[in-house]
C-alpha positions as CSV (number, residue, x, y, z in Angstrom):
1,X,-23.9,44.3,5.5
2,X,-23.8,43.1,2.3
3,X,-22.2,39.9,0.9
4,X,-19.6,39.7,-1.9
5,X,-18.8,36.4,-1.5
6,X,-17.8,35.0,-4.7
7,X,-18.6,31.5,-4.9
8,X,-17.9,30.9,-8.9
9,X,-14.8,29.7,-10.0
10,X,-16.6,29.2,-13.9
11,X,-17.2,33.3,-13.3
12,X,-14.0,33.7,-13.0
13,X,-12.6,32.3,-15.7
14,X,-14.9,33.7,-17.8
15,X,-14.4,37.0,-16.9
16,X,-10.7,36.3,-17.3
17,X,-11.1,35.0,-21.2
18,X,-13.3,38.2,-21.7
19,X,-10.8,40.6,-20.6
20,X,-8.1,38.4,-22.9
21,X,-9.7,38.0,-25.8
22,X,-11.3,41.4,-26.0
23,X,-15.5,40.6,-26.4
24,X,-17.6,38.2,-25.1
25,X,-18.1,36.7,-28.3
26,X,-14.8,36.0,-28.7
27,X,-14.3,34.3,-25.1
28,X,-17.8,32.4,-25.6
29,X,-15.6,30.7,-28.9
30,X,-12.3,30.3,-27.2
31,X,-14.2,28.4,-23.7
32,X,-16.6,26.7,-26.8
33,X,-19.8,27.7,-24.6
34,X,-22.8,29.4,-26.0
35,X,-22.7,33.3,-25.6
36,X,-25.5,33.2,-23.3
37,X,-23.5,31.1,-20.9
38,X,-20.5,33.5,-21.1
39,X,-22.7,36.7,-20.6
40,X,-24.9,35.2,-17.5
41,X,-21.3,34.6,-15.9
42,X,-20.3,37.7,-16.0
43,X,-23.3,39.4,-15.3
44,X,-23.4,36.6,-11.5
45,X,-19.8,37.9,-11.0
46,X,-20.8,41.5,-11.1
47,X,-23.7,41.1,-9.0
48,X,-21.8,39.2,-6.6
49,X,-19.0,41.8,-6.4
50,X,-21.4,45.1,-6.2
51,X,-20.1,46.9,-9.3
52,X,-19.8,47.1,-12.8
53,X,-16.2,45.6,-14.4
54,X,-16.5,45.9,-17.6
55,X,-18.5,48.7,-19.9
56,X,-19.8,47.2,-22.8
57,X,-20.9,49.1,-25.9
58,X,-21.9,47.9,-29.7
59,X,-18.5,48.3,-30.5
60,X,-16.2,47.8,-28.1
61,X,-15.4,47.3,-24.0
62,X,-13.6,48.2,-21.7
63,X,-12.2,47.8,-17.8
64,X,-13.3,49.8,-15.7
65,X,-11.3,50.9,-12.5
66,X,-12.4,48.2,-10.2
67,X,-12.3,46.1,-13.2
68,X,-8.9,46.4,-13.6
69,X,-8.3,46.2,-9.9
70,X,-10.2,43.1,-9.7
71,X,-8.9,41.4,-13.4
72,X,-5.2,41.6,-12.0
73,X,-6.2,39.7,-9.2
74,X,-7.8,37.2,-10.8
75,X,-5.3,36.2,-13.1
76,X,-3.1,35.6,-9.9
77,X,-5.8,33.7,-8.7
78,X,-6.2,31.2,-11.6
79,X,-2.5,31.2,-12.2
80,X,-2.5,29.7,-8.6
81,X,-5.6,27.3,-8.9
82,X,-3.6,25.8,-12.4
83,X,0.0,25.8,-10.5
84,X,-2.0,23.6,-7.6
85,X,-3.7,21.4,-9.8
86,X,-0.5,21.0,-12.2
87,X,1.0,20.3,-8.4
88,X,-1.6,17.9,-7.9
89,X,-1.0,16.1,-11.1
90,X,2.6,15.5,-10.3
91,X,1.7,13.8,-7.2
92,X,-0.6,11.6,-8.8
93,X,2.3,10.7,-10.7
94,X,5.3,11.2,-8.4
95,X,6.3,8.8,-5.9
96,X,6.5,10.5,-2.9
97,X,5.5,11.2,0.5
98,X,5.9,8.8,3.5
99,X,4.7,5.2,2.8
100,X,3.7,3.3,5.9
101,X,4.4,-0.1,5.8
102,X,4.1,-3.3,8.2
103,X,5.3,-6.3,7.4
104,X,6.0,-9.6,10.1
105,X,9.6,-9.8,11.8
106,X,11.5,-12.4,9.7
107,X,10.4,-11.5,6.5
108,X,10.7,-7.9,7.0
109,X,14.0,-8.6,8.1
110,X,15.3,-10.7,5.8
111,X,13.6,-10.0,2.8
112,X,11.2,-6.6,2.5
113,X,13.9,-4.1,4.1
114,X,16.4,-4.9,1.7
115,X,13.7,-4.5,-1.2
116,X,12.5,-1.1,0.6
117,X,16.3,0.2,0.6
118,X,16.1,-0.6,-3.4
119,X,12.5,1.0,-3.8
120,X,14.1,3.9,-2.5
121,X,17.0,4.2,-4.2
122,X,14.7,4.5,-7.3
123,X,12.3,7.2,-5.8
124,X,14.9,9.5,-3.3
125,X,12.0,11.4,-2.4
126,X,10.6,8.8,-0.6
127,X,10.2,8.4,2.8
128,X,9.3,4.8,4.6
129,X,8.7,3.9,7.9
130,X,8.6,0.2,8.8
131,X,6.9,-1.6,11.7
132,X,8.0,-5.2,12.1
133,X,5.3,-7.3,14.2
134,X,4.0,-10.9,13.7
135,X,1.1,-9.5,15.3
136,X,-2.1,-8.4,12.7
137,X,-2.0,-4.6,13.5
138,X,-5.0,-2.8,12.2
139,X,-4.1,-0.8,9.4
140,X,-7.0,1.9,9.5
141,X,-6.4,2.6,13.3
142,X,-2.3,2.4,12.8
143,X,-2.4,5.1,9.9
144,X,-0.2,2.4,8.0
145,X,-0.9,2.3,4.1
146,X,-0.1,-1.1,2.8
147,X,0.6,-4.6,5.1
148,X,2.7,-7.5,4.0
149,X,1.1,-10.6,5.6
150,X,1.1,-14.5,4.8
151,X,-2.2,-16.0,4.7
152,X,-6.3,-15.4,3.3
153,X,-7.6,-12.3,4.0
154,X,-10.0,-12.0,6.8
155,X,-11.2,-8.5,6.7
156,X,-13.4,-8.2,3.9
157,X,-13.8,-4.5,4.2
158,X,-9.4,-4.6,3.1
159,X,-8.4,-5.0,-0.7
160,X,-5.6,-8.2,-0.8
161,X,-3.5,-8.0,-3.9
162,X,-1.4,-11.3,-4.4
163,X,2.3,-10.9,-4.0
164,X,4.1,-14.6,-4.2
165,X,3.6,-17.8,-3.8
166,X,4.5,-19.3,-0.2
167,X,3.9,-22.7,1.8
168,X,4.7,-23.6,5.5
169,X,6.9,-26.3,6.3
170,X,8.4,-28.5,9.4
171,X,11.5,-28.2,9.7
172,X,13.9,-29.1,12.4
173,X,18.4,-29.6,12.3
174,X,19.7,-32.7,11.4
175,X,21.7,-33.1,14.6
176,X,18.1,-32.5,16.0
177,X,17.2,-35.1,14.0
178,X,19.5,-37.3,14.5
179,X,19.3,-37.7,18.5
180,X,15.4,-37.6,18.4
181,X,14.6,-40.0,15.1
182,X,12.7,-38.7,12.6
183,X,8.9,-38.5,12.4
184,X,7.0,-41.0,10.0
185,X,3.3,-39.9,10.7
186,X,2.1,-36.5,12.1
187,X,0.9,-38.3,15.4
188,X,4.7,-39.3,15.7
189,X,5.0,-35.1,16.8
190,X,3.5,-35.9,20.0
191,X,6.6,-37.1,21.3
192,X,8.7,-35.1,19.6
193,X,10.2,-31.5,20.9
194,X,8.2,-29.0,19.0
195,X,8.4,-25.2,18.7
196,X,4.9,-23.2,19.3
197,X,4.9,-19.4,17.9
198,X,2.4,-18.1,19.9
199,X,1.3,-16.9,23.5
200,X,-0.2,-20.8,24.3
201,X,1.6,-23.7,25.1
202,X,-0.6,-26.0,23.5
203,X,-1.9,-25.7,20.0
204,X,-2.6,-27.6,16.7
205,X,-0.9,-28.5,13.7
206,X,-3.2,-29.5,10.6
207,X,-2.0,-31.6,7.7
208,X,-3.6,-31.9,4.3
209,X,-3.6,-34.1,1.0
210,X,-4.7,-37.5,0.7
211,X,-5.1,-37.8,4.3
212,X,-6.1,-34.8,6.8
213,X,-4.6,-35.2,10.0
214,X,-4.9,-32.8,13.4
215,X,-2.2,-33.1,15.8
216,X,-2.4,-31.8,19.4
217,X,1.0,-30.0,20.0
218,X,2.4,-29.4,23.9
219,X,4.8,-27.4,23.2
220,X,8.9,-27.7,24.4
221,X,9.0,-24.4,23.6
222,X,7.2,-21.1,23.0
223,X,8.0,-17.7,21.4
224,X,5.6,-15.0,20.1
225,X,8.9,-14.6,17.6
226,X,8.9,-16.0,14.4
227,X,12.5,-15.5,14.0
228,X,13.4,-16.3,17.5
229,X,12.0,-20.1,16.4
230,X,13.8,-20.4,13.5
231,X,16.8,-19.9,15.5
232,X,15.8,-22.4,18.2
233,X,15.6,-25.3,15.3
234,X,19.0,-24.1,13.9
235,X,20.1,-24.2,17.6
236,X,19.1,-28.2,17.8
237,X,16.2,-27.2,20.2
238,X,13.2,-29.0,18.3
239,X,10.9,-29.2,15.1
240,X,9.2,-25.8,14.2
241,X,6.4,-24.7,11.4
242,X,7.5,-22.0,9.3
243,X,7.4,-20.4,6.1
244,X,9.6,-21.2,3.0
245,X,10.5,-17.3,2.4
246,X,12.2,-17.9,6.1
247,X,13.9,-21.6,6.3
248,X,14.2,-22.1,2.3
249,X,17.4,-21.3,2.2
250,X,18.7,-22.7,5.3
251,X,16.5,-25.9,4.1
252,X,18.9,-26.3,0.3
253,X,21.7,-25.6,2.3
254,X,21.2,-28.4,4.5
255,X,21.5,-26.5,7.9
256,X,17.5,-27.4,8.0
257,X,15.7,-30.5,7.0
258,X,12.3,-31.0,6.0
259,X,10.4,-32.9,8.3
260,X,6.9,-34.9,7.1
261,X,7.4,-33.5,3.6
262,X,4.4,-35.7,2.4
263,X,2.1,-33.9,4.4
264,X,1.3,-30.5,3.6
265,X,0.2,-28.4,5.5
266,X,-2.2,-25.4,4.2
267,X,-0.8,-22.8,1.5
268,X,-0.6,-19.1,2.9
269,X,0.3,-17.0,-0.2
270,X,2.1,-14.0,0.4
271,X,-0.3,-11.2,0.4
272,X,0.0,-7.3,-0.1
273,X,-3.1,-5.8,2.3
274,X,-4.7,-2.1,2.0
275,X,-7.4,-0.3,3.0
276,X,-9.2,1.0,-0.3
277,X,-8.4,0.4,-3.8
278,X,-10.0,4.0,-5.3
279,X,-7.4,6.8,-5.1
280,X,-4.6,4.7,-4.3
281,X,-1.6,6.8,-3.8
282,X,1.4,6.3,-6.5
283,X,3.8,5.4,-4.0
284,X,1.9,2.4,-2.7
285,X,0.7,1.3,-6.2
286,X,4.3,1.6,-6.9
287,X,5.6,-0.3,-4.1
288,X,3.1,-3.3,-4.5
289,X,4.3,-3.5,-8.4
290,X,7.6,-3.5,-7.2
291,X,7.3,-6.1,-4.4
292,X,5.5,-8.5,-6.8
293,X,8.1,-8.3,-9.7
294,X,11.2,-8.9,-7.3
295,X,9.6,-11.3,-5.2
296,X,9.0,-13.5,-8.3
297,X,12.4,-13.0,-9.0
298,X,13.7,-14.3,-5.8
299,X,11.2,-17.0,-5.5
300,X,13.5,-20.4,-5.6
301,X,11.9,-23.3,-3.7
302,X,9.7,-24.9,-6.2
303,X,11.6,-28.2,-5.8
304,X,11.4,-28.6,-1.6
């Protein structure tokens, strides 16, 4: 048996451009390729289809049946290969689709899922789905397209894209405060009530600055919920290490106080985290523009 298959799309076109502008020539101008080029395309297209489609004479050419049979395909053919890449264009413009986002609890609470409900009031052909965890979920293995996470990027094989500025802080109620005393030196917290976010009772606390201090923390009380311990320090229940985007507020409206201000303790910028930069669809370029420029807008703790 014989095989037809046409494997040519440049065949195609050529033979189309023939048939329109009436001679080879003509085509080989229109396509700005050399004649040659035209009529070797033409000639692969008829092998590869068994018969003749066009007769050519000094003067002029014409169809021939199965030309004409054949040409009217064609032209459907190409009009749908131009309508999919004209489709394809869009999308590369559009934003679209289903973005797939994770983001931790608090923050995604608090501060990403009203900027998502925004995003998408711009772009009502957007679909999001959200997955709140403080846990580092692996985006490649989750089908997720873009992670919202505090902290220096670990994976070098991820692109991080800065989003906004962030520090941790302790932070604990004033009627807390007030029955415990407040702590003067970061080895003061080992006798303090402190609040672990974590699986482990014990952990560590690291300060910075002028003098770098490491303080062994037994915890009062654990929670693998980063919004669950800001609720225990607004609850009087002990001193807790968060970050601004979550107590800031709470903090200038005195429900919170800082505690050990003079010690810092290390930055963790707010980070945008995807796996490949090349290709990137519009929708999570989009969404990392827009999380950047409203962030900065609602960035307000320069002065804690």
């Amino acid at each position: 048996m014989t095989d037809t298959r046409i494997d040519s799309l440049p065949a195609l076109m050529a033979f189309s451009r023939v048939v329109a502008t009436g001679s080879l020539s003509a085509a080989a101008r229109e396509m700005d390729l050399p004649l040659s080029v035209i009529s070797k395309r033409l000639a692969h297209l008829e092998k590869s289809v068994g018969v003749r489609l066009i007769q050519r004479t000094t003067r002029r050419q014409t169809l021939t049946e199965e030309g004409a049979l054949f040409h009217a395909r064609v032209v459907r053919i190409l009009d749908e290969i131009e309508q999919a890449e004209a489709l394809l264009s869009q999308r590369r413009q559009e934003v679209s689709g289903l973005l797939r986002v994770t983001a931790p609890g608090q923050l995604g609470r608090q501060t990403i899922a009203p900027l998502i409900a925004d995003f998408q009031r711009l772009h009502p052909q957007l679909a999001v789905q959200l997955e709140l965890t403080d846990a580092v979920v692996d985006l490649v293995e989750g089908g997720l397209d873009l992670a919202v996470r505090f902290g220096s990027l670990a994976d070098s094989s991820l692109i991080a894209r800065p989003l906004a500025p962030n520090f941790r802080v302790l932070c604990a109620s004033p009627a807390y405060l007030k029955l415990h005393g407040t702590p003067k030196h970061p080895h003061d917290l080992m006798s303090h009530r402190c609040i672990l976010i974590g699986d482990q009772r014990r952990g560590e606390w690291r300060f910075e600055g002028d003098e770098s201090v490491a303080v062994r923390i037994d915890a009062a009380i654990v929670t693998n919920d980063g919004e669950a311990a800001h609720r225990l320090a607004l609850a009087d229940a002990g001193i807790a290490v968060k970050s601004i985007w979550d107590v800031g507020d709470d903090i200038l409206a005195g429900k919170l106080r800082r505690v050990l201000p003079q010690h810092s303790m290390s930055a963790a910028p707010l980070h945008a985290i995807y796996p490949h930069s090349q290709h990137l669809a519009p929708r999570v370029r989009a969404f990392v523009d827009y999380l950047r420029e409203r962030l900065a807008q609602a960035w307000r703790w320069d002065t804690l």
